[in-house]
PyMOL CGO cylinders between C-alpha atoms (Angstrom):
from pymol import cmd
from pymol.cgo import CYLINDER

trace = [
    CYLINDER, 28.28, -14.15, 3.31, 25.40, -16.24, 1.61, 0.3, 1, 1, 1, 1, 1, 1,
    CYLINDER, 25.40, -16.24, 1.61, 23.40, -15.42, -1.18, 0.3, 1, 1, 1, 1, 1, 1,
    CYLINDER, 23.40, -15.42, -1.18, 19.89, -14.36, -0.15, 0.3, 1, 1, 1, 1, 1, 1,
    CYLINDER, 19.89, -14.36, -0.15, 16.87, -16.95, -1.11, 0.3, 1, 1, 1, 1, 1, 1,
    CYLINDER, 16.87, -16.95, -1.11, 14.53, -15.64, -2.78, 0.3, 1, 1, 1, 1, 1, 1,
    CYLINDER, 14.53, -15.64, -2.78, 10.57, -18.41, -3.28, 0.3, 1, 1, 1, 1, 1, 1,
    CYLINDER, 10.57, -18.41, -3.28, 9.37, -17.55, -6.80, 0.3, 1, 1, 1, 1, 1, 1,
    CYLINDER, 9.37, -17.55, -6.80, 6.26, -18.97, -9.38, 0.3, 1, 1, 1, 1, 1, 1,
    CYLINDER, 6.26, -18.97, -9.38, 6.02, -18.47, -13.02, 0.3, 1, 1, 1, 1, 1, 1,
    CYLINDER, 6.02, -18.47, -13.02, 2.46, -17.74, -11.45, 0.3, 1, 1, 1, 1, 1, 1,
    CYLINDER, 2.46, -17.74, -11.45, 3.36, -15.21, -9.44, 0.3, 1, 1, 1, 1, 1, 1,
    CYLINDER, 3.36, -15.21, -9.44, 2.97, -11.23, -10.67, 0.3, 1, 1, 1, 1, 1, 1,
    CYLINDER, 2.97, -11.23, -10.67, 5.37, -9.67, -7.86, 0.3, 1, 1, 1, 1, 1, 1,
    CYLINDER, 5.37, -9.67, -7.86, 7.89, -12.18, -8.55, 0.3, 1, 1, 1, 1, 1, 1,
    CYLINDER, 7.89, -12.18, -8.55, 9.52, -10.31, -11.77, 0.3, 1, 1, 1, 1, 1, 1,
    CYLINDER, 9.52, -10.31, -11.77, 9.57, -7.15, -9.49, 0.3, 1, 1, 1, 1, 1, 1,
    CYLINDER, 9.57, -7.15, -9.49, 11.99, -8.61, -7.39, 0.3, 1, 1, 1, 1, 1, 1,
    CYLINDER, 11.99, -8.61, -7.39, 13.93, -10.53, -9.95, 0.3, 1, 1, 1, 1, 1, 1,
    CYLINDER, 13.93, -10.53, -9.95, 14.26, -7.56, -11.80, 0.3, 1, 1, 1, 1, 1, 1,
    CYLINDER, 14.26, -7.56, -11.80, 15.54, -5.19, -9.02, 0.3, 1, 1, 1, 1, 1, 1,
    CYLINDER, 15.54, -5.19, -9.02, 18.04, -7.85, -7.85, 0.3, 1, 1, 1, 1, 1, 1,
    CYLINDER, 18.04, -7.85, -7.85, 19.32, -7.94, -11.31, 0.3, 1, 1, 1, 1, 1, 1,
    CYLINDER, 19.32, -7.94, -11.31, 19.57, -4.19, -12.29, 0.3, 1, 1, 1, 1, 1, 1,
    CYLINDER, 19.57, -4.19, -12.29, 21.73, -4.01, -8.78, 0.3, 1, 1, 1, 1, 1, 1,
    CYLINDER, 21.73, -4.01, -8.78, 23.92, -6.73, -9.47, 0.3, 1, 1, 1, 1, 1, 1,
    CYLINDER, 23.92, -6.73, -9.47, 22.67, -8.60, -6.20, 0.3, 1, 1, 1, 1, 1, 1,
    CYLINDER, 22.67, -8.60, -6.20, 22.98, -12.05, -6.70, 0.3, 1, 1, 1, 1, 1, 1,
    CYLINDER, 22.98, -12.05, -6.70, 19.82, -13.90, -5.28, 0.3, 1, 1, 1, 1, 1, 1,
    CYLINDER, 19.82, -13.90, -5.28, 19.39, -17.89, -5.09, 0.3, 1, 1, 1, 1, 1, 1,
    CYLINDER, 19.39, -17.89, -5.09, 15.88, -18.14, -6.90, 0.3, 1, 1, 1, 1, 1, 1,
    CYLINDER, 15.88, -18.14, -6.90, 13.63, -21.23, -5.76, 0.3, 1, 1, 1, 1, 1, 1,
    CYLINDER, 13.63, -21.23, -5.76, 10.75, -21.99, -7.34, 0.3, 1, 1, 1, 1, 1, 1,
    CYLINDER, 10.75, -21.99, -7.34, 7.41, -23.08, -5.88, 0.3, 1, 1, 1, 1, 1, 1,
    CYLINDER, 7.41, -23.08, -5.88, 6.35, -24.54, -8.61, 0.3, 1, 1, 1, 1, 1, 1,
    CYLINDER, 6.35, -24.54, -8.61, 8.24, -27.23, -7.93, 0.3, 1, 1, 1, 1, 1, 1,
    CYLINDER, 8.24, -27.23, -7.93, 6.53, -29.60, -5.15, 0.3, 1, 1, 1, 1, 1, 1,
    CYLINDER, 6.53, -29.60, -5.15, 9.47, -30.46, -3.19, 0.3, 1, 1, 1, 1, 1, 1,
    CYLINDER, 9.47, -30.46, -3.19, 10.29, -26.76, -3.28, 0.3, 1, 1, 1, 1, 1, 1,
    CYLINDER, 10.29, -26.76, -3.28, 6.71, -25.86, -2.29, 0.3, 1, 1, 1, 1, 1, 1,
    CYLINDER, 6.71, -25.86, -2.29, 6.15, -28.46, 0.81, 0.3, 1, 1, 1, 1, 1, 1,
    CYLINDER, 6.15, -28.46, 0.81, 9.81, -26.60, 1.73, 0.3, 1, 1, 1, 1, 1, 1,
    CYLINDER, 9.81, -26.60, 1.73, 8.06, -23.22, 1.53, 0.3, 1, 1, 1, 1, 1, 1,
    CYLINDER, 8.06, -23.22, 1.53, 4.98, -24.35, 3.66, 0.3, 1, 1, 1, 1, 1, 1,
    CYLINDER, 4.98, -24.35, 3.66, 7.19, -26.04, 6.35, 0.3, 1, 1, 1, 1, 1, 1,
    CYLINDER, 7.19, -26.04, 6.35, 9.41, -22.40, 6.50, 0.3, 1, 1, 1, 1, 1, 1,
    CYLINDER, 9.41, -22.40, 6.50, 7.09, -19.85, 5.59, 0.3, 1, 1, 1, 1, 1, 1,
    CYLINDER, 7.09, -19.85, 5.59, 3.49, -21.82, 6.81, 0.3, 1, 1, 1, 1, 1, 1,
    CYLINDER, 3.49, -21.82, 6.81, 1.93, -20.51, 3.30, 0.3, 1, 1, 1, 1, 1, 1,
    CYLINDER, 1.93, -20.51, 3.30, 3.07, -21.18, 0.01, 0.3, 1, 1, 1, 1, 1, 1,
    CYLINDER, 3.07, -21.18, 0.01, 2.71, -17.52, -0.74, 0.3, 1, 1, 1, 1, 1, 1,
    CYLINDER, 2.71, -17.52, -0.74, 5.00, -15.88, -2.92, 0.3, 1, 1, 1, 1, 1, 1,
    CYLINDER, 5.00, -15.88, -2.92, 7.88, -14.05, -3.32, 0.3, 1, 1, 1, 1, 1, 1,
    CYLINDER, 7.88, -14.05, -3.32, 9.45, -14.94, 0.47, 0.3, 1, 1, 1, 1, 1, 1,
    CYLINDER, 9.45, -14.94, 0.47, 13.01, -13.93, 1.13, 0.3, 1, 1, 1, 1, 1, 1,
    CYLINDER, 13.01, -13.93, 1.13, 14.80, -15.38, 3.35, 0.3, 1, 1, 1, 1, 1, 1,
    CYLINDER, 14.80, -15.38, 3.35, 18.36, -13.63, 4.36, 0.3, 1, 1, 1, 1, 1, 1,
    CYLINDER, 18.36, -13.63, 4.36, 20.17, -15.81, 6.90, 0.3, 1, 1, 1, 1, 1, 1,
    CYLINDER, 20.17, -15.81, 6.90, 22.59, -12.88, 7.15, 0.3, 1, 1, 1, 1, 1, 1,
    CYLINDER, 22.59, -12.88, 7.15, 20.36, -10.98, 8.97, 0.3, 1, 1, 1, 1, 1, 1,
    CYLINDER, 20.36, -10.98, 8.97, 18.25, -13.44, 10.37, 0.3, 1, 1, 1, 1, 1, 1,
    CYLINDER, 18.25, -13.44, 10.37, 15.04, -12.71, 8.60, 0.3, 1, 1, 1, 1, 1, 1,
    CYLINDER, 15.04, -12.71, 8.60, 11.84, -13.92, 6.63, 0.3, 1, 1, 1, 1, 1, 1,
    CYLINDER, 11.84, -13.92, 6.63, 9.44, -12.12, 5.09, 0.3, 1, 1, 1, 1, 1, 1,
    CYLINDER, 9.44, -12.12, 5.09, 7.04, -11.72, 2.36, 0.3, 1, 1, 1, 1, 1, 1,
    CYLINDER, 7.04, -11.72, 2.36, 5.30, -9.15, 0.34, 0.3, 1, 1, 1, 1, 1, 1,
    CYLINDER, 5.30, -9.15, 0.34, 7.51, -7.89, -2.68, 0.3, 1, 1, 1, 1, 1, 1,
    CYLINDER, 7.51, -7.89, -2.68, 8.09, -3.92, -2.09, 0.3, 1, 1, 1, 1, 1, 1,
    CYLINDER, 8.09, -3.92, -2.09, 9.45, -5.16, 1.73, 0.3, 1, 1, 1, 1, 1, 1,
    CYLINDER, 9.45, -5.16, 1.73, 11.80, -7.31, -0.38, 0.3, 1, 1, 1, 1, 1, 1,
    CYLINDER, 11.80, -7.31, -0.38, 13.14, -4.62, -2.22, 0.3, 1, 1, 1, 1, 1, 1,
    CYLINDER, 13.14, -4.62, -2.22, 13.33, -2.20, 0.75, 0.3, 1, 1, 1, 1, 1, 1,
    CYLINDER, 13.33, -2.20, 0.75, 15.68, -4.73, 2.36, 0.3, 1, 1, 1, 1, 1, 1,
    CYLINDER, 15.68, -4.73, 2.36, 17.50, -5.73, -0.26, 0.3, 1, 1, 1, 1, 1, 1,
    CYLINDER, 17.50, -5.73, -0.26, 18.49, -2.06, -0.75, 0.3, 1, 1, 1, 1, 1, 1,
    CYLINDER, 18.49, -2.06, -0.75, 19.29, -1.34, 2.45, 0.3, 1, 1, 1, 1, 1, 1,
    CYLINDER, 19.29, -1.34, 2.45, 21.67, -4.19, 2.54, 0.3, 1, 1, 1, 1, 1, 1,
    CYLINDER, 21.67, -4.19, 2.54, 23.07, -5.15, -0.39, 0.3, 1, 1, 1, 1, 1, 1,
    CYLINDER, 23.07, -5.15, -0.39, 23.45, -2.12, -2.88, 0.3, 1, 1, 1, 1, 1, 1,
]
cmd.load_cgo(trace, "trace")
């Protein structure tokens, strides 16, 4: 099973939210941040905005933004 990836910023105010809640459940999350260029042009090219946070769980074939949807799946699937 892989990690989920999870697009952050130091920038970003809904970012912590979902570090947090990954943390306090013991999920363990591969963080990458935008803030980094190479990292953000990797964003765009996924994602087609560099908006963050944007999960992306290849073990259950799915993208999305927007941080309470986040949580919500990463409830649902990995606590």
């Amino acid at each position: 099973m892989k990690n989920p990836i999870v697009y952050i910023s130091a920038h970003c105010p809904y970012c912590p939210k979902v570090q947090n809640f990954a943390s306090e459940n013991n999920i363990e999350v591969e963080y990458k941040n935008r803030d980094d260029s190479a990292i953000r042009d990797e964003l765009i090219d996924i994602a087609w905005k560099a908006q963050v946070p944007f999960l992306i769980d290849a073990n259950q074939d799915l993208q999305m933004h927007e941080s309470d949807d986040i949580i919500t799946h990463l409830r649902k699937h990995y606590t």
